[in-house]
Structures are given as structure tokens and as C-alpha cells.
C-alpha positions in Angstrom: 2.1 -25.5 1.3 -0.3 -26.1 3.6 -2.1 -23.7 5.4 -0.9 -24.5 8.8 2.6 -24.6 7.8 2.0 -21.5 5.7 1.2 -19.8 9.1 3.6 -21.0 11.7 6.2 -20.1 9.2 4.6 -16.7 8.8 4.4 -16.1 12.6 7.7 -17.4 13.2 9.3 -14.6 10.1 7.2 -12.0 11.8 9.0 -12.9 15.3 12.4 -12.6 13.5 11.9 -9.2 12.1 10.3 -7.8 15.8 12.9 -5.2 15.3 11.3 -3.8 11.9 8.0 -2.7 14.3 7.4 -0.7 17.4 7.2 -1.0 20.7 4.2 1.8 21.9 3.5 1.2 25.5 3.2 -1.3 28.0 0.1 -3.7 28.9 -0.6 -5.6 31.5 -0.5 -9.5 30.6 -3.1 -11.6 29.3 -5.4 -8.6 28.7 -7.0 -8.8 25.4 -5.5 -7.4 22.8 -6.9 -6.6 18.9 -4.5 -7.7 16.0 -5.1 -5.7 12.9 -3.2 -7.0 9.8 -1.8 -4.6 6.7 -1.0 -6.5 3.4 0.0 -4.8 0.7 1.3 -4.3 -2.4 3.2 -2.1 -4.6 4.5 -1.9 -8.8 3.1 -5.2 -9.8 3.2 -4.3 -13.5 0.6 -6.9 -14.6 2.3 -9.2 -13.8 -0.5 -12.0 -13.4 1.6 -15.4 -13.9 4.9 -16.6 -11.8 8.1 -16.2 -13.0 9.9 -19.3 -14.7 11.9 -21.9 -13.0 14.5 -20.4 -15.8 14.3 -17.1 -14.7 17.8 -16.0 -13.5 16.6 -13.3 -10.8 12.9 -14.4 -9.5 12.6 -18.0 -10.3 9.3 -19.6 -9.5 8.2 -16.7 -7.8 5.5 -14.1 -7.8 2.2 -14.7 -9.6 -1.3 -13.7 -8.8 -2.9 -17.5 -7.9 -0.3 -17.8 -5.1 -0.3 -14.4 -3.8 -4.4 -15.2 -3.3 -3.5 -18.4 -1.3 -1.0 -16.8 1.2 -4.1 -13.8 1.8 -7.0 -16.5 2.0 -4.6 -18.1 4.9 -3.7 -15.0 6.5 -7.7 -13.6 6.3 -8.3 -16.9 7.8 -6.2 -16.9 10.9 -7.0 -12.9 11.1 -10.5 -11.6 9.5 -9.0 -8.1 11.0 -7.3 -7.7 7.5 -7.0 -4.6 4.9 -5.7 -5.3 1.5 -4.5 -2.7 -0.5 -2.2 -1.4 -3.2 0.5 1.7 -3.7 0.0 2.0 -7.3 2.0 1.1 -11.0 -0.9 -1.7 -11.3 -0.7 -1.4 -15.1 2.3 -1.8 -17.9 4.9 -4.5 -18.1 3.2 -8.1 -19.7 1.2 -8.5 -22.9 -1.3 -8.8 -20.3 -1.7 -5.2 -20.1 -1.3 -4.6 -23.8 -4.1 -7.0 -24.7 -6.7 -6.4 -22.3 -5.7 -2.4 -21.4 -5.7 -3.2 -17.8 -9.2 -5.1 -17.4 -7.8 -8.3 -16.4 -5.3 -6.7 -13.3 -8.5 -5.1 -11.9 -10.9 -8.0 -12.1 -8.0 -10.2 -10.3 -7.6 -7.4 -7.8 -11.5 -7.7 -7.0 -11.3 -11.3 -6.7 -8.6 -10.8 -4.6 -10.5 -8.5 -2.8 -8.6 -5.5 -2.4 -10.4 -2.9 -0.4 -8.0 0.4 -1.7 -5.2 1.3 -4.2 -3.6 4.8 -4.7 -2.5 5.7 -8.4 1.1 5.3 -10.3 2.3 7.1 -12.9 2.2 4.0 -15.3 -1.5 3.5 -14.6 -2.1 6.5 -17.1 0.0 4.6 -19.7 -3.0 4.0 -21.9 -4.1 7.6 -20.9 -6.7 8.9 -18.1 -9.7 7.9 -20.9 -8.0 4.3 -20.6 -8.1 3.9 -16.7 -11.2 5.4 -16.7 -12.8 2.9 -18.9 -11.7 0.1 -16.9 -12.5 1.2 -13.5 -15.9 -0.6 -13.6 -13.9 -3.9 -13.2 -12.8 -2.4 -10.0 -14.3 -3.7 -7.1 -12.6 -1.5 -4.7 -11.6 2.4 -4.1 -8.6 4.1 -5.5 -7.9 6.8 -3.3 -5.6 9.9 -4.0 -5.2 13.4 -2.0 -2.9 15.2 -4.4 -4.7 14.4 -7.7 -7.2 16.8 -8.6 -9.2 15.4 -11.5 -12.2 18.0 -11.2 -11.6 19.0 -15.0 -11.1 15.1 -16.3 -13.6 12.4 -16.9 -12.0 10.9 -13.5 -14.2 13.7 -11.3 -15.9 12.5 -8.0 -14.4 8.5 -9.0 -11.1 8.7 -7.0 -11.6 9.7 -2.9 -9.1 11.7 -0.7 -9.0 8.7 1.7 -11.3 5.8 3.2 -11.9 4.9 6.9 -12.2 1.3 7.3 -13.6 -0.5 10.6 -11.8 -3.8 11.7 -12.0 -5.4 15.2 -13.6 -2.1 16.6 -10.3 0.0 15.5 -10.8 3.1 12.9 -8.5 2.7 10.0 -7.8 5.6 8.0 -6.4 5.5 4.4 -5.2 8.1 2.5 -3.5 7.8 -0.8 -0.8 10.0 -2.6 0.6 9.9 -6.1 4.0 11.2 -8.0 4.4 14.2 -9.9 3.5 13.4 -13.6 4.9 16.1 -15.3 8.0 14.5 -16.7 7.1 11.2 -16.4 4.1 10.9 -18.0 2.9 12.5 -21.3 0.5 16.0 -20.5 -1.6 14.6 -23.1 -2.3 11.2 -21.3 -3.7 12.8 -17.8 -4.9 15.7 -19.6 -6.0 18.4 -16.6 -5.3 16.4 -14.1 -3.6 19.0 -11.1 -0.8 17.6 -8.5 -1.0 19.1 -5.2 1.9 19.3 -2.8 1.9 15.6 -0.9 3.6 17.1 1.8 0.4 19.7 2.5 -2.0 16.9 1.2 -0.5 15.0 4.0 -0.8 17.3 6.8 -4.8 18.2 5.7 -5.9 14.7 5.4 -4.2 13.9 9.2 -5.9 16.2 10.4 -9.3 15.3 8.7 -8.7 11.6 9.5 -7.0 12.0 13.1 -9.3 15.3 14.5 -13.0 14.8 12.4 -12.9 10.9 11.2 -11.1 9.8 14.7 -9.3 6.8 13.6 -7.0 4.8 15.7 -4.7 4.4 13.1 -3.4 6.2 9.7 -1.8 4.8 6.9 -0.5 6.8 3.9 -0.8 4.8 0.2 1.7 6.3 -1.4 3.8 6.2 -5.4 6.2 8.9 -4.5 9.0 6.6 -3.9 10.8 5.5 -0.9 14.0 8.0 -1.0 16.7 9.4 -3.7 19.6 9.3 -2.9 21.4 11.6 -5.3 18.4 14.2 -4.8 17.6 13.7 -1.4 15.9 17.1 -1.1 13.0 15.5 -3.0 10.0 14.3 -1.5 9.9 11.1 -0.6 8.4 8.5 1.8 11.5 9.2 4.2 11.0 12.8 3.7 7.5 12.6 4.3 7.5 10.6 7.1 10.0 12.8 8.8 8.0 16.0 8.6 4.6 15.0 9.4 2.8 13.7 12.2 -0.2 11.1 13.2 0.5 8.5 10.0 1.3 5.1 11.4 2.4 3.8 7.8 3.2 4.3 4.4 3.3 1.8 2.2 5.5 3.2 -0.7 6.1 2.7 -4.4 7.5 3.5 -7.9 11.4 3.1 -6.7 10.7 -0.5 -6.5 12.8 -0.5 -3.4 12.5 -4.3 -1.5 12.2 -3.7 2.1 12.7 -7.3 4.1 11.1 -5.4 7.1 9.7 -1.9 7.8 11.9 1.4 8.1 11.6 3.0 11.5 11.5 6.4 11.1 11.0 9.6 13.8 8.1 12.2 12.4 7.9 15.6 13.3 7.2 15.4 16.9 10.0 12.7 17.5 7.2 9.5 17.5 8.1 6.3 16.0 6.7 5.4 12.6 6.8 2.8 9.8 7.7 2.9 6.1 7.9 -0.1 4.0 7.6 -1.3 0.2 8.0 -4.3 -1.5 9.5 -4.4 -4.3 7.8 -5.1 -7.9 6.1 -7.7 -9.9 4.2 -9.4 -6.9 7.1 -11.1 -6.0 6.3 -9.9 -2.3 3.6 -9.5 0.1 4.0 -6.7 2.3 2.4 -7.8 6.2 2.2 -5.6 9.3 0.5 -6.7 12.1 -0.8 -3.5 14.6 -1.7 -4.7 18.2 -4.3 -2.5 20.3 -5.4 -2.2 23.7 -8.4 -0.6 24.6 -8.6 1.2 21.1 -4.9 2.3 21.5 -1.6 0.7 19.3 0.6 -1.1 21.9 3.3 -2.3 19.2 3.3 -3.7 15.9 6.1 -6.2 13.4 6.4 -6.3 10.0 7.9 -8.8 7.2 7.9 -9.4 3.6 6.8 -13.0 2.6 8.4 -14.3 -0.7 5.3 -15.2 -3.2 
């Protein structure tokens, strides 16, 4: 597809799904404006190459060489752009098995991802595994609630990141699953999980209060929501009992979202979740508009890879 045609059909989605955004406060006309643009993804599962035409769920979709058209196009028309990733990078294609994760990462960095949180099946070929292929990584993983003081993964993985785009202060904080469970103890080793919930509230505070962003976005692989266990924590859950996070871009329940969730957070302020589904089949945008450094509304939309 062209690149013009790319984006008019992009902006014209992202009109459709208006409702899937929020509507902050009101401007006057023909004021400038900044457009900051999320895209994002979540439980690709190396999966580098499309799906075949004889596929019978995802035919002809998905793939890595496509995904890095549509974000060349949309960088193009916006430079204002973050990239990042909500974890489960590794495990699902002989691609993984072969190369033990090297070739997702060195795609990722041509891609130019600038953060990714951690999944539970990125310790499939242990913590000594994703350690030894985080030099192919051109970009930060970030995680709050994993504690890796006592593991060879000490002082490589940060809390957060603030990013600067367009004069607005983008803060990024990641958050990972409970492992116990799900993954063996003798794959991440020492590796200590902290409550998200409080890991949430300190790095808000750190982010909204010390770092003064303009906007905060949770990278999360805790999952969207369970419905027979709805007590658990969860991105609903989450987003329900804290405040200052704009976003967060979810994981691991490989839940397809055709446009954000609105949700209320603790003090009763509009917020956005969203995932995408799996297997890169997806690209997750959400476009923030701001007005003298303050968010005056934003849309969302998946686009089909």
C-alpha cells in the first residue's frame, strides 16, 4: 500500500473509533496543538514471518517486514512517536528455538523500539538466556516489580524511562506477572515480584511529582482482566485503583482490543487500557493531543498488519 493511502486510511480508522479515546478539556480553535503517537505491541511470540494465505484464522497477516512499513509511515507523518512493547517477545516459532531469542531483539532494534517490559515466556530459556541476548537489544526493558538485585540481570532492567517528544514529558514504567506458577523457580532464579499495585502507585508518584511528565503510561504483562478470578490483579483492576497513568498497554491474556477500554481510576478521571492481541498480527496506535503542555483528548485503534 502506499504510503498516502496507508495514512488516510489510518486517519480515517482513528476517526471511527473517537469513542475508544478521551475528551479532556476544551481549546479554543485553530490553536496549536502537539500530537504525540503510542504504538505498541504485545505477545508477539517470535513470530517474525506473516501468516500463510492457508492459514484458517490470520491469513496473510502479521509479520515483522510489514509491521516496519506501517511504523516508518506513521514516524513519517508524526516524528512525535514512541515504540514499545508489553512483553512475551520470546517462544512460539523455531525462530526462537534456533537463535534463543537473538533474532526478535535485533529486529526489534531495527525497528527501533525505544522500551519493552518483561513476560513470563521471555525467561523460557532461563534469566542466563535473556541475559545473554540483551546485547542485541537496542532499547530499555523496563520493570518496577522485578527485583533482580541477586541475578545476573542487576542494574540492566530500569523501574521506568522518561522520554521527551514535541516538548511533552513521557513517562514509562513497566510491570510484569507473577512467575511463581508459571514459570519454573529454577529459570528466574532470585528474581523477587513486588506488588504491581504498590509498584504502581511509587512510580506515579516518582514520575508525576519528581520526573514531572505530562503523561504516564504503564507497560504492563499482567493481563487485561479474569473473568472467573476477577479479584486478581489485572490491567482493569489496576487502572481502577490508581491515579495519574494515562495508559496501559497490557499483555499475556492475548486479549484483542479493536479500540481502547475507558476506564475511571481512583479519583473518578478518565483513563485508557488497550492490548492487541498476539503474534504481531496488530499494531496498537494512540494518538494524545496537548495544549500548552496539557492532554486535551486522545483516539485509539488497532490496525490489522
Amino acid at each position: 500500500m502506499k504510503r498516502r493511502e496507508f495514512i488516510q486510511q489510518t486517519s480515517a480508522s482513528a476517526a471511527l473509533v473517537a469513542t475508544g479515546g478521551l475528551g479532556l478539556t476544551s481549546f479554543t480553535s485553530g490553536e496549536k496543538t502537539t500530537k504525540i503517537t503510542i504504538l505498541h505491541t504485545n505477545d508477539v511470540h517470535s513470530h517474525i514471518d506473516p501468516f500463510g494465505p492457508e492459514n484458517g484464522k490470520n491469513p496473510n497477516q502479521g509479520g515483522v517486514a510489514r509491521r516496519a512499513s506501517l511504523i516508518d509511515a506513521i514516524r513519517k507523518e508524526n516524528p512525535n512517536t514512541l515504540l514499545l512493547d508489553a512483553g512475551d517477545i520470546f517462544q512460539g516459532t523455531p525462530y526462537f528455538n534456533y537463535y534463543g531469542g537473538e533474532l526478535e531483539f535485533k529486529l526489534m532494534s531495527k525497528l527501533k523500539y525505544d522500551a519493552a517490559t518483561i513476560g513470563n515466556h521471555d525467561f523460557d530459556n532461563g534469566i542466563d538466556g535473556l541475559f545473554a541476548q540483551l546485547p542485541h537489544a537496542q532499547f530499555d526493558f523496563l520493570s518496577a516489580n522485578y527485583d533482580f538485585s541477586n541475578t545476573v540481570m542487576d542494574g540492566l532492567v530500569k523501574p521506568y524511562k522518561v522520554f521527551e517528544k514535541g516538548g511533552v514529558k513521557i513517562g514509562v514504567f513497566g510491570l510484569g506477572i507473577e512467575l511463581d506458577g508459571l514459570v519454573n523457580k529454577n529459570m528466574y532464579k532470585e528474581t523477587k515480584y513486588l506488588d504491581p499495585l504498590e509498584a504502581s502507585q511509587h512510580m506515579t508518584r516518582i514520575l508525576k511529582e519528581d520526573e514531572k511528565c505530562d503523561l504516564i503510561i504503564c507497560l504492563s504483562h499482567i493481563g487485561y482482566y479474569y473473568k472467573n478470578n476477577p479479584d486478581k490483579i489485572s490491567d482493569l483492576n489496576l487502572a481502577a485503583k490508581t491515579k495519574d497513568i494515562d495508559l496501559i498497554i497490557g499483555g499475556h491474556t492475548h486479549t484483542f482490543l479493536p479500540k481502547p477500554t475507558i476506564v475511571k481510576n481512583s479519583l473518578g478521571k478518565n483513563m485508557l487500557v488497550n492490548q492487541v492481541g498476539c503474534y504481531g498480527i496488530n499494531l496498537g496506535k494512540i494518538d494524545f493531543h496537548f495544549y500548552k503542555g496539557k492532554p486535551i483528548s486522545s483516539e485509539g485503534t488497532s490496525i490489522l498488519v
